[in-house]
C-alpha positions, -999 to +999 in steps of 0.1 A: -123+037+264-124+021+300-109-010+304-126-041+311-125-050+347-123-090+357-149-102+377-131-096+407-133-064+409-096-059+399-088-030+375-055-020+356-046+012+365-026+035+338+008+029+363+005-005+354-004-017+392-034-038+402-063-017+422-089-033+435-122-011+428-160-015+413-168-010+380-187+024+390-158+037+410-137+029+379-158+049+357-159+077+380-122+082+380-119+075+341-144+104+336-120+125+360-090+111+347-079+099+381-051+072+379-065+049+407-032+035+419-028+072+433-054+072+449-050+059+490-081+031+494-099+030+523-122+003+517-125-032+527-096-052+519-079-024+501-109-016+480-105+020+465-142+031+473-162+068+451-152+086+486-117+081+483-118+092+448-136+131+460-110+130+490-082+128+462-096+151+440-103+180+465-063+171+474-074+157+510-062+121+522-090+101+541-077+083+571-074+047+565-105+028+575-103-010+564-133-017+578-152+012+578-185+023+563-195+052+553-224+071+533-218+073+502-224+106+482-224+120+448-191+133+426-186+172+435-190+190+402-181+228+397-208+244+379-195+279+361-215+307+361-228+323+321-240+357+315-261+364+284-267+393+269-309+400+266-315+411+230-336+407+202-371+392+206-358+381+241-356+416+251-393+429+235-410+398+257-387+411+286-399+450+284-432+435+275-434+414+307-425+443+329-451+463+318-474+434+321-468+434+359-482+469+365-514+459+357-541+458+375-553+419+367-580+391+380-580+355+375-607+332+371-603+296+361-630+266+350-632+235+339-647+220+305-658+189+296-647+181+261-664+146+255-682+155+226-656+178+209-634+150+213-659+129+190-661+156+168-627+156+165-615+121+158-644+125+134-632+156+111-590+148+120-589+122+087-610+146+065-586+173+074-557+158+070-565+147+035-571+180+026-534+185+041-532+202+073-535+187+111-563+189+135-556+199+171-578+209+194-564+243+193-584+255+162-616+245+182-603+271+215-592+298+186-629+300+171-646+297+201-627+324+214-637+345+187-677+334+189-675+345+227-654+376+217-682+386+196-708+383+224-684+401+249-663+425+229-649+444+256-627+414+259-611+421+224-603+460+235-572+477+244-561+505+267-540+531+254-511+537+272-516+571+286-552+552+302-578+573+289-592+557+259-604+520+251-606+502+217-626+477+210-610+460+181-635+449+153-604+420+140-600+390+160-567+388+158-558+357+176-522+350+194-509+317+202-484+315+227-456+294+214-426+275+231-394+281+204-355+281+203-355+313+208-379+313+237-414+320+241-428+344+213-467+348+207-476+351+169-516+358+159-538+346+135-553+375+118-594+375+114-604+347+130-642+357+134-643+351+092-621+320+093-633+285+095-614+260+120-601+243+090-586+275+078-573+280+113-557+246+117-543+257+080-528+289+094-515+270+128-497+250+112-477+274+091-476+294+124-459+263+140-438+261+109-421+294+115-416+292+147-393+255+144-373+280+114-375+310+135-389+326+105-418+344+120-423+374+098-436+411+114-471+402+101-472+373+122-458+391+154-480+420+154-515+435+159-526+407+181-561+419+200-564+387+220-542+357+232-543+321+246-514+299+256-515+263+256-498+247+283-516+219+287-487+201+259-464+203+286-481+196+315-500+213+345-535+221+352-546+258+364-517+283+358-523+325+362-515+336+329-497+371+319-515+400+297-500+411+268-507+446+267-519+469+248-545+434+252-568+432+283-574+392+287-554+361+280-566+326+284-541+293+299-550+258+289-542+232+309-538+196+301-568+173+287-576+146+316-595+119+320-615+125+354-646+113+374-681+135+372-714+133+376-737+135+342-768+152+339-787+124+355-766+128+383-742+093+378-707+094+377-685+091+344-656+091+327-650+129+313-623+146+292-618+176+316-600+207+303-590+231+331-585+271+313-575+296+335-585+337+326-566+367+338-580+403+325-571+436+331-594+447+361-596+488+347-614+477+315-634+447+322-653+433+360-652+399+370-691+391+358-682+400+327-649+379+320-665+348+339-698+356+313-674+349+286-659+327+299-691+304+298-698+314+264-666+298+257-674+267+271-706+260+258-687+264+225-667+236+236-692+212+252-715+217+223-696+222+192-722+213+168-735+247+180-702+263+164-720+256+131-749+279+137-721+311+137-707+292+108-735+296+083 
């Protein structure tokens, strides 16, 4: 442990011998094991200041300055450099990634306001939870995704690779984009368009489950038709998301803010704004149509009683 220093300023170096210095200074050469009487002071009245300290350590001897003043700067650390291998799942989101970049994509981003799914929310979270799972909003942007999916299916196809036929993919098979240990993987909930948002929020959770184990299994890391990623947990606001191919759109969403906007009777409020950001691949499906379902997706959001009518 460092040794107390009196109030002085005085500290007993391992030589035995007196050295004036500041408690910071004396940490600084504990945590370099640096015996300070060794060390040639420069500061004012013999005062061993942190530049004296680097000087010693990179083997140079500052001229002697008693009265000098200079600007102080941080301890030099060396940084070493590391070289991982790329393997496993790292690798498959690496190749995956690459191949992502030779499509041909589009963005288009919006913004939501969420004021009355955040009522419904804080509404249905206690029944939920009782019935033992945990409501996010995330189940409410899964099943939306699928309602709007089912008025724009084009957005649920896949191009082979060869480019010369499209799916459309009857399954909603929806992937969540999730931050791990092992780095970002993107597991799907299978059939959303006949699952309930409690029965999603059931299935996220286990999803979440998995991923803190890392034991995803290959049913949860394949046949995804469709993916959003959920960045708003973290922080930001409009990001450009990256396909996922064989897929042809992903979805971003950004943070849940608190922002000034005018109502429909044109005063200004206080609104939970959502900001989601699209990319799509440009061969398979034009920007009307992604920006189409994209408003499908929102009135969803803004209206989630009207969920219930696809429900039934």
């Amino acid at each position: 442990s460092t040794p107390s220093t009196p109030v002085g300023g005085f500290a007993q170096s391992d030589a035995g011998k007196k050295v004036l210095a500041t408690p910071a200074v004396r940490r600084i050469a504990s945590e370099h094991k640096v015996d300070l009487s060794q060390v040639p002071p420069t500061g004012k009245g013999g005062r061993v200041t942190k530049e004296d300290i680097i000087n010693f350590m990179e083997g140079r001897t500052a001229p002697a300055a008693a009265a000098a003043t200079t600007t102080s700067s941080a301890p030099v650390y060396a940084a070493e450099d590391k070289t991982v291998k790329i393997s496993g799942r790292t690798r498959i989101m690496v190749q995956t990634m690459t191949e992502s970049l030779k499509i041909p994509a589009f963005g288009a981003s919006d913004e939501v306001n969420i004021n009355a799914l955040v009522r419904a929310r804080s509404m249905l979270k206690p029944i939920v939870e009782k019935r033992g799972a945990k409501l996010s909003f995330m189940p409410f942007f899964i099943k939306a995704s699928s309602l709007a999916l089912k008025e724009f299916p084009i957005v649920n196809s896949q191009l082979n690779p060869e480019v010369t036929h499209v799916t459309t993919k009857g399954a909603h098979n929806i992937g969540v984009a999730m931050d791990t240990a092992q780095g970002l993987v993107v597991p799907n909930i299978k059939n959303v368009e006949s699952k309930s948002i409690f029965q999603i929020a059931q299935e996220l959770v286990g999803l979440q489950q998995r991923g803190m184990s890392n034991s995803f299994t290959t049913e949860d890391l394949q046949g995804g038709t469709f993916t959003l990623s959920n960045v708003g947990n973290i922080g930001g606001t409009y990001v450009s998301p990256v396909i996922f191919p064989p897929q042809v759109a992903i979805g971003a969403l950004g943070k849940v803010s608190k922002q000034p906007r005018y109502n429909e009777n044109g005063q200004i409020e206080e609104q939970n704004i959502l900001y989601v950001s699209w990319t799509a691949d440009h061969r398979v499906i034009d920007g009307a149509t992604m920006v189409r379902f994209s408003n499908a997706w929102k009135s969803y959001l803004e209206n989630p009683t009207a969920m219930l009518l696809d429900l039934i």
